[in-house]
N, C-alpha and C positions, 0 to 999 in steps of 0.2 A: 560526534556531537560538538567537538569545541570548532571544527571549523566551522559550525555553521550560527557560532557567535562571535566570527570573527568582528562582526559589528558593535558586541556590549559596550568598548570602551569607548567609542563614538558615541552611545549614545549618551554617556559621561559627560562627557566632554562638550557635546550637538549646545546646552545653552549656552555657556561659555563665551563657544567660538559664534554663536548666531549672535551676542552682543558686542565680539570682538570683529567682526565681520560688519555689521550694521552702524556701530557707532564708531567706529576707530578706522578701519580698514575702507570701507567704501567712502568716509568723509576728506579721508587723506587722498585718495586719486582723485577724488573732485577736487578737491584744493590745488593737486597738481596740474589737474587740468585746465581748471580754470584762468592759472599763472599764466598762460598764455594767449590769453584772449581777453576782449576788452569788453567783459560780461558784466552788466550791474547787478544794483541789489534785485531788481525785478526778473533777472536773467536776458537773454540775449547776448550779442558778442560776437567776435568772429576772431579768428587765431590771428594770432597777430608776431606768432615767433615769439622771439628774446624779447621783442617793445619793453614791455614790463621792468624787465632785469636790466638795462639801459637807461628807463628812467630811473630807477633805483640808483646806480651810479651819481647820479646828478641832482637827484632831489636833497638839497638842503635839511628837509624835518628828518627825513629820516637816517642823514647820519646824526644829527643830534640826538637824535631817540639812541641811536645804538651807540654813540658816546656815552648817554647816560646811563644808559642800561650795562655798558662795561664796567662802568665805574661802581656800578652798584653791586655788580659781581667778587669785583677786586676786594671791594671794604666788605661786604657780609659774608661771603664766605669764611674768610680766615676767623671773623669773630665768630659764627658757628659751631664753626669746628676745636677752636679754643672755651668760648664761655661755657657751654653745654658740658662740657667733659671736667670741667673748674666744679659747675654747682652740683655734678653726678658723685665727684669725689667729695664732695662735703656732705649731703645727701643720704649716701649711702651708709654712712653709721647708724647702726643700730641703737639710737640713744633717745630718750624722751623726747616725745613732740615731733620728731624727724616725718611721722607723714603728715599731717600738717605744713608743713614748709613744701613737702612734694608736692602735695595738693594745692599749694600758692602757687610755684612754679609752673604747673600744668595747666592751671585756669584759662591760661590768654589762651592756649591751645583751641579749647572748647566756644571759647565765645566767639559771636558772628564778626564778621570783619565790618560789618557795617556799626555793630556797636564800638570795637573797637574804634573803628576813625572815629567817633563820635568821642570818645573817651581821649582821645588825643590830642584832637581839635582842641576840644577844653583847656585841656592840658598847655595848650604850647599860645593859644589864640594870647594876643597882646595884652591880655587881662588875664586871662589864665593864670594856674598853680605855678609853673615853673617862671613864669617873668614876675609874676606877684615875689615870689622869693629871692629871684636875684637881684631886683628892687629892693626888698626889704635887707638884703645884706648889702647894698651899694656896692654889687659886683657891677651895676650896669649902672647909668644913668636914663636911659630909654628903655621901650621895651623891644626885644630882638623880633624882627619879622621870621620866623619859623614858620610861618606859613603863608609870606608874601614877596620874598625872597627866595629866588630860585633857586640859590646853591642849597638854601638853609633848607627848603622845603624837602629838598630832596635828599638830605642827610635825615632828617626828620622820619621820612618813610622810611629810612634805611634804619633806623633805630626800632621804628613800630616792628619792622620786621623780622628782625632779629626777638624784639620784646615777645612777640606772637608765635614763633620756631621756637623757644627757648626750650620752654617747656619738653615737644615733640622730640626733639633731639635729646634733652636727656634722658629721659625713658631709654631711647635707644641705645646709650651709652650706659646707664646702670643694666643694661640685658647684658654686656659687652662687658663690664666690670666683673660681674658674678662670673663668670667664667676664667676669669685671672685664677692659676692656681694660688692657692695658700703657702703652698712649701715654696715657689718662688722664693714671695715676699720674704717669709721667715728666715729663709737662708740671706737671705743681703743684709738683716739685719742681724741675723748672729754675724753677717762679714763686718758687720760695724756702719754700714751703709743707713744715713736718716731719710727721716720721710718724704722730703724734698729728691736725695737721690735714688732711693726707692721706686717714686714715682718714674720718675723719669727715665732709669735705666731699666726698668720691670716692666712697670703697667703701659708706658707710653708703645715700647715696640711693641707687646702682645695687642695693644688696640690698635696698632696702624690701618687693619683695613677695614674698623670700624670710623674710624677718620676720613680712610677712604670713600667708604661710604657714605657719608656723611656731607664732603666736603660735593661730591657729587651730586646729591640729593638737595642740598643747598645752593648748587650752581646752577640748575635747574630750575629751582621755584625762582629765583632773585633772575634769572633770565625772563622769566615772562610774569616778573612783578607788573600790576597793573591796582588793583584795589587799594593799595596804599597810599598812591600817588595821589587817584582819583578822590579819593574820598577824604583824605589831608587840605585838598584847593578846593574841593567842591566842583570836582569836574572839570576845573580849567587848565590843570598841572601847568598855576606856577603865573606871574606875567608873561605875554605872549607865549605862552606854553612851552618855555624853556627847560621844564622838570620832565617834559612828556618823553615816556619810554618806547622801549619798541613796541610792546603790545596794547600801549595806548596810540599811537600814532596807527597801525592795522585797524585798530576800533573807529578812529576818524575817518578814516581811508573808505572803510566798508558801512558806516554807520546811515542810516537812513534812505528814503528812496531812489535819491540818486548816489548811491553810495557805488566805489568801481570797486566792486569783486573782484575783479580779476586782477586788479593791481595790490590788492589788500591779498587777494593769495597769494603775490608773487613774496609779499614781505612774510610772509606767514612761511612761506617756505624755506627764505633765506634766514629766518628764525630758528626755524627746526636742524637746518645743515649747522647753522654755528653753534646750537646746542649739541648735538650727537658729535660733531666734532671736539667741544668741550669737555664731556663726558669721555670721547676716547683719549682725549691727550693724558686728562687727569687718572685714566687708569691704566694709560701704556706708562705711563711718568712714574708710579707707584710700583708697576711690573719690573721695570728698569732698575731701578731702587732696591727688590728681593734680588735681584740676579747679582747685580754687584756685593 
């Protein structure tokens, strides 16, 4: 009778993999496929070899896109992996009012990204709360272009960003705290060890590969930022679209009737190799790390 359920756990599994097969697995070989042929939005094309990956070499926008979009890796990862573990450890006291403040934290979480830019925009627009204040304490004489200046525009996203993760990441490092034993901590401070080195000698190693994780999870999303950018210019990321990322620059590339598919897959592609290579540096980097 049991070999002739050898099937049960398939059928477990059968929705799963039918949405993992449908929406993930056959969208990724058409995208590979596509990379090589010179298909637009309405289809058609013909193979065209490496063309694609050649022009890529040489088109201008998009090493600015993936200048940009490194640089945005560089700055928001670290502050991920830093602020989120800062407001977990203050957070997690059991003291009045403490969920209320989680609940602060969490909110950007929950809300739409379209509200957010809209809350931002406000926020930063030449009139806005934050120029209206550094105005009114004559830090500035003008008001700062944060959303008309490209450098600024694009630190700007980099701030919503981190603003909008904050939350999400610490949840995942207050799951990752609770599991710190007790008798650790208690014994470094019978050694005489304060809360500062405490932390730091205790709690830091035993979170490392939630750091890992995290810093991972973070290099990830900030690689194919795209709504921040967008929704901070109003579509234009920036004069002459010098804030534009990689996966907005893919979005032009592929956007509309005559949009080239096949060149917008080729960058979608080389997107995904510099991601899964990111993702394995930062976890062989980490492996390296326990061995020594």
């Amino acid at each position: 009778m049991t070999g002739r359920r050898w099937y049960a756990p398939w059928l477990f599994l059968a929705p799963a993999l039918i949405v993992a097969v449908t929406f993930f697995i056959i969208p990724f070989g058409n995208t590979v496929v596509l990379s090589f042929t010179t298909a637009s939005t309405l289809g058609g094309g013909h193979f065209t070899g490496l063309a694609n990956y050649e022009r890529l070499l040489e088109d201008s926008e998009f090493w600015l896109s993936l200048r940009n979009t490194a640089l945005y890796v560089v700055v928001v990862v670290p502050l991920m992996v830093v602020l989120p573990l800062l407001v977990a450890v203050l957070v997690q006291r059991r003291i009045a009012g403490v969920g209320f403040f989680r609940a602060v934290f969490y909110s950007p979480v929950v809300a739409s990204m379209v509200v957010a830019g809209l809350i931002w925009s406000w926020l930063l627009s030449s009139d806005g709360l934050v120029n209206s204040l550094l105005r009114g304490l004559h830090l500035v004489a003008e008001p700062l272009p944060f959303l008309t200046d490209s450098a600024l525009l694009l630190f700007s996203a980099m701030a919503m960003t981190v603003w909008k993760g904050l939350g999400y990441y610490m949840v995942v490092y207050l799951a990752a705290l609770a599991n710190v034993p007790r008798s650790l901590l208690e014994a470094a401070e019978v050694d005489g060890a304060g809360p500062v080195r405490r932390f730091m000698s205790v709690t830091v190693p035993l979170l490392r590969p939630t750091m890992v994780l995290v810093a991972t999870l973070s290099a990830i999303a900030s690689a194919k930022v795209f709504a921040e950018v967008y929704t901070l210019s109003d579509g234009s990321a920036g004069p002459g679209g010098e804030a534009r990322t990689l996966v907005y620059t893919i979005r032009e590339a592929g956007l509309g009737l005559s949009g080239e598919a096949g060149y917008a897959s080729a960058m979608s592609l080389a997107l995904f190799l510099g991601t899964l290579g990111l993702s394995v540096f930062v976890t062989r980097l980490n492996s390296r790390e326990h061995q020594v």
